[in-house]
N, C-alpha and C positions, 0 to 999 in steps of 0.2 A: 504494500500500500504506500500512496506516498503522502504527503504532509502538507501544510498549506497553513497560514493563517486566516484567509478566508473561507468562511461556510462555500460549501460547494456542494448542493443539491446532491447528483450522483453519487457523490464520492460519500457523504450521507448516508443516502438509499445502502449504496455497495456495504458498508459500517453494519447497517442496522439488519442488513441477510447476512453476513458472515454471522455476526454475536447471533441470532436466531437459530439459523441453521447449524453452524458448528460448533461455536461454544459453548450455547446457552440449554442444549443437551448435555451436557459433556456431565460426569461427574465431580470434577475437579472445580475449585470455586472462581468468578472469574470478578476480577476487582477492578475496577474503574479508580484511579488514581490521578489526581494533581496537587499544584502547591499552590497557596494564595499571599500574601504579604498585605495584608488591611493593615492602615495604621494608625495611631491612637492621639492623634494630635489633635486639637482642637482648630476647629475651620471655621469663623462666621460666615454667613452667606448673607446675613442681613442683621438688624439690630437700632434699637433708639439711639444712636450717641449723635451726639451734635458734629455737625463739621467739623474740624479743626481740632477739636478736643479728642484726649485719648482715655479711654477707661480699664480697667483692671479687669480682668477674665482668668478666673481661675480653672487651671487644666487637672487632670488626675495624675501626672510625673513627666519623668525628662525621655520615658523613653519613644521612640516616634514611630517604630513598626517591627511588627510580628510576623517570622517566616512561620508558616505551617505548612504542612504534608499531610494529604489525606487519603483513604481509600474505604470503600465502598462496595458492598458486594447489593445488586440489585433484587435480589431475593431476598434480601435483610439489611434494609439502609439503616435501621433501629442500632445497627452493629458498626458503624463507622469510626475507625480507628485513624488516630491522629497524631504527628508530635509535634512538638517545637523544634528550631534551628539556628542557629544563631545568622548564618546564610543559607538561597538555598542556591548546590549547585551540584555535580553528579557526583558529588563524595556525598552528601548531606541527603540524593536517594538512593547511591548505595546502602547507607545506613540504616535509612526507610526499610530497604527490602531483606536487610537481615531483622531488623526488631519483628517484621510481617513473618518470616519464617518461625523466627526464635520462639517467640510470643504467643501465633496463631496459628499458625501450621507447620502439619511435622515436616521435616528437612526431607523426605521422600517425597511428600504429596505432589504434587503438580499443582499450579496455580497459575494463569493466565489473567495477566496486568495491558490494560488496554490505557496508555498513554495520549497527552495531543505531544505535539510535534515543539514543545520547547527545548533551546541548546541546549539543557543540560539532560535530558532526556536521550540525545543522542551521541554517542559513541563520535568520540573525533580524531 
């Protein structure tokens, strides 16, 4: 398959009969995984303050954003396992995929991880 940052209908379509057809038979659990970075800094977007004048706005700390890592299995999204990072880049989901082994599944099992197409998701 190949990778895109734009939605592309077919290539969709193609996605959502592959997981049907072969995976989502399959015994083996199959996990939809990504990583998100929301950050925690306070943004106005509007507010009473007078022109010119500036006022105090108190924030919750100095930190300004949280790497996460998630994965998901679509037969039990109630089950979605998560960690923190302090970056994220493909040592931080390497790590991801041993705590998913360690953690969730035996080191035999088979587990099929359906990624989008971010660098560090790919072998370089």
């Amino acid at each position: 398959m190949s990778f895109t940052k734009q939605f592309i209908p077919k290539l969709a379509a193609e996605t959502r009969e592959y997981y049907n057809e072969v995976l989502k038979p399959k015994d083996a659990p199959v996990l939809f995984m990504d990583a998100v970075h929301p950050t925690q800094s306070t943004k106005l977007s509007c507010g009473w303050i007078r022109k010119g004048q500036d006022k105090l706005i108190e924030t919750t700390g100095s930190r300004t954003r949280v790497n996460l890592i998630g994965a998901l299995s679509l037969k039990n999204i109630s089950v979605t396992i998560t960690d923190t990072y302090e970056t994220i880049d493909s040592e931080s989901i390497v790590r991801f995929f041993w705590k998913l082994k360690k953690e969730h599944y035996p080191l035999e099992q088979t587990v099929h991880i359906v990624l989008d197409g971010a660098a560090y998701h790919i072998e370089s």
